[in-house]
Phi, psi and omega in degrees: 000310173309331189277306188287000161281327163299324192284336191279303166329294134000282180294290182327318192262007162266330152301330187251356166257345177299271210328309171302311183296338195257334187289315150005270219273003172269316197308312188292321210275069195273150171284153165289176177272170195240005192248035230223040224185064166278134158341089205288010177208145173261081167300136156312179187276299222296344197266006209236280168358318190273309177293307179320300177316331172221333181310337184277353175296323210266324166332295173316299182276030188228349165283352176290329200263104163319102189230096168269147175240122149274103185286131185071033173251161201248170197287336189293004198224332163329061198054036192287009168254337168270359168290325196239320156325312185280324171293298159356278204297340157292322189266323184272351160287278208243075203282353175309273167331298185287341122309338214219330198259186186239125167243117192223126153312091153283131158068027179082333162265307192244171185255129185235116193210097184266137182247122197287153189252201179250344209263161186242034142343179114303135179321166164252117193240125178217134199251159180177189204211141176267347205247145173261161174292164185292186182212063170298300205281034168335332207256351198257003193271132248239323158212165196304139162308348202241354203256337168078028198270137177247138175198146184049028178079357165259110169275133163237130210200133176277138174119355193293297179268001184216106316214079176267347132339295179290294147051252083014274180288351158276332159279004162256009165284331193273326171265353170288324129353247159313326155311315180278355195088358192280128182304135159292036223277347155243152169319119164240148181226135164259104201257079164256145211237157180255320178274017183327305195277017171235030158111335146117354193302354200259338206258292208246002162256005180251321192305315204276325183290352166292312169287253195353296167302333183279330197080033211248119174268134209244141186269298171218166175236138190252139162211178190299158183164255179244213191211207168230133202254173189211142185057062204232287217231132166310130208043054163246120189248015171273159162294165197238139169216110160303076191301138185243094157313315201207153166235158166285149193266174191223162189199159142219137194253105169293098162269128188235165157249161168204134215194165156274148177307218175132203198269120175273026157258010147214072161334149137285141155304337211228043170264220199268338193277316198299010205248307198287324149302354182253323177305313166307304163296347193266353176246337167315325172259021186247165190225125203292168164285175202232144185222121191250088168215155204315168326300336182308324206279321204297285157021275232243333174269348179269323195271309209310321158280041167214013163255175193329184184278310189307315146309301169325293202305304210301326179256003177251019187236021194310328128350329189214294164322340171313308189316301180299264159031281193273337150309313183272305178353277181311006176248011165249145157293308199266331190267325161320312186310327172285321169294314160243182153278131180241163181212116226225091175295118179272297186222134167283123166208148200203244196297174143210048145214120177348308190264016209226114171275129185263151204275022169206155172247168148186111140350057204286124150223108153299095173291154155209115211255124165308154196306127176109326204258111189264159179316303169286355169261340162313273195338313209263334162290310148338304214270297190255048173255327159319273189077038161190121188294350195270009183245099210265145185244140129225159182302103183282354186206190158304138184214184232185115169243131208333198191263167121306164170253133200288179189269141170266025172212143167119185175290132179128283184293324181273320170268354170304302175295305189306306163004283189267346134330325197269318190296300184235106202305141170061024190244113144319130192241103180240172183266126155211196174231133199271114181276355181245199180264187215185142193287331173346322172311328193286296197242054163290321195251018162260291144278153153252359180271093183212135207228120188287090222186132179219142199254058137277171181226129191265119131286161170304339192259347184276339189263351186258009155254059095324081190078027173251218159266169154069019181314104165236169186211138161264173191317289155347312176278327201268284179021277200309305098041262194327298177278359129002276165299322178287332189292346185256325155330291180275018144263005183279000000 
């Protein structure tokens, strides 16, 4: 009796010294100032005026053009008058730009247009896409997606945030730039691409081997990602603005069976759809492992001195806390999503007559894979949660293994942050990871330095009509945007 009071004893004060040591280091963990970043160029009332008065005009009118990406449409056919209309039209907008810079057509589509800087640096590379998701539920839109209608100082338009936007708003920084007289001091190159949204190979994988084969050296690449946000992260009560390090890789992976058919008025039991269905629940209830590792990790310790205290003890003590951590995580759809590998049954497919057991099943499941988490090592954990051989798993489509993870310091990553520190006041500035894809994806063998981050500010309604209805962005949002960019011009 005496040993287990001394062992309770023992465990109390180890305990009160765990608790003390994490309260310590929450205590120790004081925030930096967040303002401590000025504006490297002093816009005028009438030049803030100017942007304001047209940039969301060219935004509008540059969403009429219709660049849909159709999975399986082929590039030689591919929105092709409106692709080169919209290049006009970029060139006859920004008459700056279209003087000064070098504009070269890749692969038929897409556009590459570098404006040379006086510094012999490696370029500043920033990317962006003309083409958009599709729009069946057209009719369900508040104004047509395509019309480029402004009201009440709000455009609603598909492409206002994915990402005709950026986009945009980099040639009008860029021609305003040049307008004022403002310097160039490193080569910047702008890479838009047409097909992001069907994986980008014929549009931002023909730009990069074109920057390779040419030998055109890219310091970093800024692309579309994440925006700056309110409530992103637990006990954060600042805006959060989100560096995107790294994205996940993608697979869809086919299981299929094949067993013999019949009558279905006397099934074998152990036919094909019942097999491929014991195969499915058994992975449906299993979970890829959960990893509190860069970039989530940089994330959840970069913010923790400026949330609440409890949180604070909790993330800045990630040494003793992860375990918890990665528990309340796995109890979200998007913060599970960060953590792991996720997996998804997309499409079912088996019989096509009622009466007829058919003699093959088969399956999609969609990975979207953590930083680390290789394919074939997905594949061979499938294989042994399935345990059963009548179940063949291979690779069904083009995949894709996650990014690296870029450095969370350095060019790029640093002027990015001062950036937005000069813009947008009292915003945490952190490393994450992008769960969804990115033309980025593209020019892994051009840089390792690529940084996701587009200088909007989100509301949740503005992020749930993103490949939804009802896309919009306002004067304000976009404005702001603009000047942004040009303000990132002049820290390169």
């Amino acid at each position: 009796m005496q040993s287990v009071k001394r062992s309770l004893k023992i465990l109390g004060v180890l305990l009160l010294l765990l608790v003390s040591t994490m309260v310590g280091i929450a205590l120790f963990n004081q925030p930096k100032a967040l303002n401590d970043a000025t504006a490297t160029i002093a816009l005028k009332n009438n030049d803030l005026a100017a942007i304001e008065s047209s940039a969301l005009e060219h935004l509008a009118q540059a969403s009429t053009y219709r660049i849909v990406g159709y999975d399986g449409a082929n590039n030689d056919s591919i929105n092709h008058g409106n692709i080169l209309a919209f290049h006009a039209w970029l060139r006859s907008t920004y008459p700056m730009v279209a003087k000064h810079a070098k504009w070269e057509i890749i692969n038929q589509h897409s556009l590459l247009i570098t404006l040379q800087g006086s510094s012999k640096q490696p370029a500043a590379m920033f990317i962006g896409h003309m083409d958009v998701v599709p729009t069946p539920d057209s009719n369900q839109w508040k104004h047509g997606p395509y019309k480029g209608s402004i009201v009440q100082d709000t455009l609603w338009a598909r492409g206002a945030l994915d990402d005709k936007n950026v986009v945009i708003g980099l040639m009008e920084a860029a021609e305003r730039t040049l307008n004022m007289g403002l310097p160039i001091k490193r080569t910047l190159i702008f890479g838009f691409g047409h097909d992001e949204e069907t994986g980008g190979k014929h549009g931002a994988a023909e730009i990069a081997r074109h920057l390779i084969q040419n030998k055109i050296p890219v310091a970093f690449i800024s692309d579309e990602g994440f925006g700056v946000m309110k409530g992103i992260v637990p006990g954060l009560k600042n805006q959060c603005a989100i560096i995107g390090l790294s994205e996940k890789g993608f697979a869809s992976i086919k299981l299929k069976v094949e067993q013999l058919g019949g009558h279905s008025a006397w099934p074998n039991p152990e036919n094909a759809t019942a097999i491929l269905s014991k195969g499915l629940s058994k992975l449906e209830h299993h979970q890829f492992e959960s990893h509190l590792e860069n970039p989530v990790r940089g994330l959840f310790s970069e913010a923790a001195p400026y949330m609440d205290f409890g949180y604070k003890v909790l993330f800045s003590n990630l040494w003793a806390t992860a375990p918890l951590v990665k528990m309340v995580l796995q109890g979200g759809e998007k913060t599970a999503a960060s953590i792991r590998t996720t997996h998804v049954t997309t499409i079912l497919r088996a019989g096509n007559k009622e009466n007829v057991v058919p003699p093959s099943a088969e399956a999609i499941v969609n990975l979207r894979l953590f930083p680390g988490h290789k394919i074939t090592d997905a594949i061979k954990e499938i294989n042994a949660v399935l345990d059963d051989p009548r179940i063949k798993a291979t690779l069904y489509s083009e995949s894709m293994e996650a990014t690296p993870v870029s450095a969370a310091n350095g060019d790029g990553y640093d002027q990015i942050k001062a950036s937005i520190h000069a813009h947008f006041p009292e915003t945490v500035v952190v490393p994450g990871l992008v769960i969804t894809g990115t033309d980025c994806k593209n020019y892994t063998a051009v840089t390792d330095r690529m940084y996701r981050f587009v200088p909007f500010e989100f509301s949740s309604a503005n992020l749930s009509s993103i490949h939804g209805i009802n896309e919009y962005i306002t004067r304000k949002q976009f404005s702001k945007g603009v000047v942004f960019y040009m303000d990132l011009f002049q820290r390169l």
